[in-house]
C-alpha positions in Angstrom: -4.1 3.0 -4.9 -3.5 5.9 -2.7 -1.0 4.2 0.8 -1.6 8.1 2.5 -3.5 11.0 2.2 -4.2 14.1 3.8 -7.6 15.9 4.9 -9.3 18.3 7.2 -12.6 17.8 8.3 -14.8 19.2 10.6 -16.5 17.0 13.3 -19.9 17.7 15.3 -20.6 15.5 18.0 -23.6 15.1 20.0 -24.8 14.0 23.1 -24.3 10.1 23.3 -21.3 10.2 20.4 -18.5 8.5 21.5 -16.6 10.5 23.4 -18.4 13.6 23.1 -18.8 16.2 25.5 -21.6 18.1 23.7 -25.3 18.7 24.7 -26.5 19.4 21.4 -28.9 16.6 20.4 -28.3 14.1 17.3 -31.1 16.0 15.2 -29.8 19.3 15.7 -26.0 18.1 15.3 -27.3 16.9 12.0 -28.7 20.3 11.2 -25.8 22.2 11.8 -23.9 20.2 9.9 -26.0 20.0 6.8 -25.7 23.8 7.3 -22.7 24.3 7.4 -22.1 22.2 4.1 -24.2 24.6 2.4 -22.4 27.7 3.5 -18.8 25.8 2.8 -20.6 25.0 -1.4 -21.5 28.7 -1.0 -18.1 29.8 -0.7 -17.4 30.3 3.2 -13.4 28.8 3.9 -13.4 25.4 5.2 -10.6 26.0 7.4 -12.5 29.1 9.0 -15.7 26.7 9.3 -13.7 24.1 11.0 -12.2 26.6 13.1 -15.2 28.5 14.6 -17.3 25.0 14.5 -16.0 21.8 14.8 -15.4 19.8 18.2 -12.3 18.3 17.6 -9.0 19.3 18.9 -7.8 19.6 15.0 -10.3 22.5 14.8 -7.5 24.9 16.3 -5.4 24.0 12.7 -8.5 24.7 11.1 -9.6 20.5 11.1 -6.2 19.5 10.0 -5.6 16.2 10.4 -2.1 15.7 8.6 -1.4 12.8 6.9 -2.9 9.3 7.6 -2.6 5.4 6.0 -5.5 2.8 5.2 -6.8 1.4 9.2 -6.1 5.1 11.2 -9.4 5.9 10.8 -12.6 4.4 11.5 -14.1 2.8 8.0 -16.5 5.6 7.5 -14.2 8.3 7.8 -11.8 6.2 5.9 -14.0 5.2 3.0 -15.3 8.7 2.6 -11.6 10.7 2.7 -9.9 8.0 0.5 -12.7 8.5 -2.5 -12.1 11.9 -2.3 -10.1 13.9 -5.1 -7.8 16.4 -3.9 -9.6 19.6 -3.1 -13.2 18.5 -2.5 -15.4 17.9 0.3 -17.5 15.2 1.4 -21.4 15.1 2.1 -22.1 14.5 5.5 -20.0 11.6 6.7 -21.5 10.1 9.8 -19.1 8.1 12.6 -19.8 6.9 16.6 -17.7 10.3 17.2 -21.0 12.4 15.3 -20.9 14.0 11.9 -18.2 15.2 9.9 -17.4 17.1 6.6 -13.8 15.7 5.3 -11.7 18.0 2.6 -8.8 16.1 1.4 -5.9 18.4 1.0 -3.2 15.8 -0.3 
């Protein structure tokens, strides 16, 4: 079993997420996510997605996240990163921070 891994991901929060700033309601967060999965499958760059998208600070690296160990994430994010092979995405992933899409890179 994998100790550390390493994956992107791109988060959308909404208003009421835990520690959002964001006005966008939960529905349309979830939208916009969904969304943007499809265009990601379609073949638009995951880095450019997290980039022009996502609300977390990572988005400036494109939704890097580096590398992390078992207990640095919250279990949802965990669970869904660690079952991950290296290259592919998640489904929608949702947290108390909002939604996320999670690539594992490493």
């Amino acid at each position: 079993m994998t100790d550390q891994i390493q994956a992107s991901h791109i988060l959308l929060m909404y208003d009421g997420s835990l520690r959002s700033t964001a006005t966008r309601s939960q529905d349309d967060a979830k939208q916009k996510i969904t969304d943007l999965k499809a265009e990601i499958d379609g073949g638009t760059e995951f880095g450019e997605a997290a980039k022009q998208h996502s609300d977390c600070p990572s988005s400036a690296q494109g939704g890097d996240l580096g590398s992390f160990g078992r207990g640095m994430m919250v279990p949802e994010f965990e669970e869904a990163a660690f079952a991950l092979d290296v290259g592919a995405i998640t489904d929608v992933v949702e947290t108390d921070f909002g939604y996320h899409l999670i690539m594992r890179t490493a």
